[in-house]
N, C-alpha and C positions, 0 to 999 in steps of 0.2 A: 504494500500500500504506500500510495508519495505522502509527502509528508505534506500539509496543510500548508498555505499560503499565508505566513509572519511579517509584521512590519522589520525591517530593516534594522532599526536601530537593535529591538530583541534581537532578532539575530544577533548581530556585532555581540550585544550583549551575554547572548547565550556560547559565545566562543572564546569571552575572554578577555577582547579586546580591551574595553574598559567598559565602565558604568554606564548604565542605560543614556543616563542625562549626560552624558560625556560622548557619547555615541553620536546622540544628535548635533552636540559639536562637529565631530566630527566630519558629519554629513554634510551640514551645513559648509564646512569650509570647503568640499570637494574633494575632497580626499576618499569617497569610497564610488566604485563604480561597478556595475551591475550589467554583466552581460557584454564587457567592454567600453558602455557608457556613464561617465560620471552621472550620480544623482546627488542631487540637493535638496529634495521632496522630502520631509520625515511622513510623510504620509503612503509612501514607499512600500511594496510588499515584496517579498521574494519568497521562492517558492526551494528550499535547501538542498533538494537531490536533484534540480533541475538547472538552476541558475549557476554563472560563475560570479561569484563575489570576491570585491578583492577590494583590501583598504592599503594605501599605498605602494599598488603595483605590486601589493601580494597575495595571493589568494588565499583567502579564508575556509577556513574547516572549521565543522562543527565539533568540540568536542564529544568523543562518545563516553566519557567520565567526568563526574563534576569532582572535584576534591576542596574541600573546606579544612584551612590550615591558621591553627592558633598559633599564635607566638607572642611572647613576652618580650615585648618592645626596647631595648636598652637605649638611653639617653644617646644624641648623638649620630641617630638614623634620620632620616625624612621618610615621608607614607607616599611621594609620590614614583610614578613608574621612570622618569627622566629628570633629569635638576637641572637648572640651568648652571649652577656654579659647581656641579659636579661632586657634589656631599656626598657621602656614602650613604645610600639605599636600604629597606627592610628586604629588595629582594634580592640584595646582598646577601641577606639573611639563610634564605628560604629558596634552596635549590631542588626544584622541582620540573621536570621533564613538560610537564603542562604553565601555558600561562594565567599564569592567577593575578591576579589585582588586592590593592588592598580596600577592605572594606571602610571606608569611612580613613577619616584621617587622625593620627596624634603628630603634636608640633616635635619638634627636633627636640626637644627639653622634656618631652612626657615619656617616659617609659610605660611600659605594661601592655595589658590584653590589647591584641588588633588579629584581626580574625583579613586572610589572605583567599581568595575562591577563584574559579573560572564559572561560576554561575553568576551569568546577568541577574537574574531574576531574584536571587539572594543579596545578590548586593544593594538591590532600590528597594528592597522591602526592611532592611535592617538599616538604611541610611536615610529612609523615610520619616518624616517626622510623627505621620499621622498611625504608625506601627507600634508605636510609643513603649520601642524596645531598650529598655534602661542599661545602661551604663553604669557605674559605679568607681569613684574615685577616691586613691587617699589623698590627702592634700595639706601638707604642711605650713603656714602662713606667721608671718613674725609678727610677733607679739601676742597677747595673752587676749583670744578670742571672750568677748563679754554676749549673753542670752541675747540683748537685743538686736545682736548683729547674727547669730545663728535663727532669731525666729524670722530676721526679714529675709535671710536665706533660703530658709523654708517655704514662705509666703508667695516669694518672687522680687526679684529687685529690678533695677532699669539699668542695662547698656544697651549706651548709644543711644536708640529710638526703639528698644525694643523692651518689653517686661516679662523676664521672663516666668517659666510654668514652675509650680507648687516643686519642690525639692526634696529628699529628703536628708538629712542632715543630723548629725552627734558629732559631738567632742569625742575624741579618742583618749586625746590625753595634753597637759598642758605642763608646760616646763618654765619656771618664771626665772629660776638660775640663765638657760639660752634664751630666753624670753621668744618661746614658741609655741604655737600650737598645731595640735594635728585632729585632721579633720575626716570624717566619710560622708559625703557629698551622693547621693545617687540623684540621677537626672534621665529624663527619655528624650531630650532634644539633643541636636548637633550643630551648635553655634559655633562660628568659629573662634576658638579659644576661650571657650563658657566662662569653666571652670575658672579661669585665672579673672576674667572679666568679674563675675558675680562675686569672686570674695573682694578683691577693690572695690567693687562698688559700695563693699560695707567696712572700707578703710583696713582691709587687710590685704600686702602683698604676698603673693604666693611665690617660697623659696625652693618646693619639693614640689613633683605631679606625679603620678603612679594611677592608673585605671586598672583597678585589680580583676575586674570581673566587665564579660557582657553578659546581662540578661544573668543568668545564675553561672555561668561559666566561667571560671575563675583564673588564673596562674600562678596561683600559690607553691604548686609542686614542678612549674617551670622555671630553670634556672635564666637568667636575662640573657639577651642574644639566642634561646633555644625553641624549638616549633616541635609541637605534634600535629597528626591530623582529629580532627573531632570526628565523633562518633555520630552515627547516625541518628541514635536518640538525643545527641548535643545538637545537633542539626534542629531536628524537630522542637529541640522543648526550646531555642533562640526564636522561630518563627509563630511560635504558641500564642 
């Protein structure tokens, strides 16, 4: 039986290339062409066992495996596939025969959980806002956190132009000799650079970041700079 007739960008997406919404980038710029002819239409369909698709004058395959790879982020990496300034990579990291992408992004200073896939369709469902698949961060910030700055925390506070969604938030532990505190932060959106955004906003800077867990999956037992692959039921209970 042929395979059904998909928009374009899925495809891309389902092979790897990059995230759905990175996809239609791509389209858009002309970079992907079907059948020998550039498209720039996201409203595009191709049909996979029939069409040649090629994004940069390279032909595209479908993967016939998807693989979802955790790895515990060490400070000092970037989450994107190329850098302009030539930083070292998380897929630096994460040597795998298949192209996987990183899901969602941590800054060069975060360490911890980042989840790597060649499933399009994994990756805009977990980097979607409205999936309101939570994240969870430790977060060390100087000085000696006081209640009313951890309940506006919780509440929501304002960067920028934006306020953000209810949080949840404990003190870990606070140290008034280094004059620090540490914090666990869980959140289901992906601002860029939340975490560090939301505790300034309530007069604390952030000197540590660490995202220990997506969704219930954690890296407690991954040592930094190391990847496993997740399991099928880690799979399902992220997209739950």
């Amino acid at each position: 039986m042929e395979e059904e007739n998909i928009r374009l960008q899925k495809f891309l997406a389902n092979c790897g290339i990059a995230s759905r919404r990175k996809c239609e980038e791509l389209i858009l710029e002309g970079k992907v062409s079907v059948n020998g002819q550039v498209v720039t239409e996201l409203g595009t369909k191709v049909n996979p066992t029939v069409d040649k698709i090629e994004y940069c004058g390279k032909l595209v395959h479908n993967s016939e495996k998807f693989v979802y790879i955790l790895l515990n982020k060490p400070i000092g990496y970037v989450t994107t596939s190329k850098d302009q300034f030539d930083r070292d990579s998380v897929l630096d990291l994460v040597k795998v025969k298949e192209r996987v992408v990183p899901v969602g992004r941590l800054d060069m200073y975060t360490s911890g959980a980042l989840i790597l896939t060649n499933d399009g369709d994994f990756v805009y469902k977990v980097t979607h806002p409205k999936h309101e698949i939570t994240k969870t961060y430790t977060v060390t910030v100087r000085g000696i956190i006081d209640n009313d700055a951890v309940e506006n925390l919780r509440n929501g506070v304002e960067i920028e132009d934006y306020i953000t969604k209810p949080a949840k938030v404990r003190i870990m532990k606070t140290d008034e000799e280094k004059n620090i505190s540490r914090l666990e932060i869980t959140i289901h959106e992906g601002k860029n650079r939340q975490v560090r955004k939301m505790c300034e906003a309530v007069g604390y800077k952030v000197v540590a970041l660490h995202r220990s867990k997506i969704a219930d999956i954690g890296v407690k037992d991954l040592k930094l700079g190391t990847w496993r692959y997740l399991k099928d039921f880690e799979v399902k209970k992220i997209l739950k």
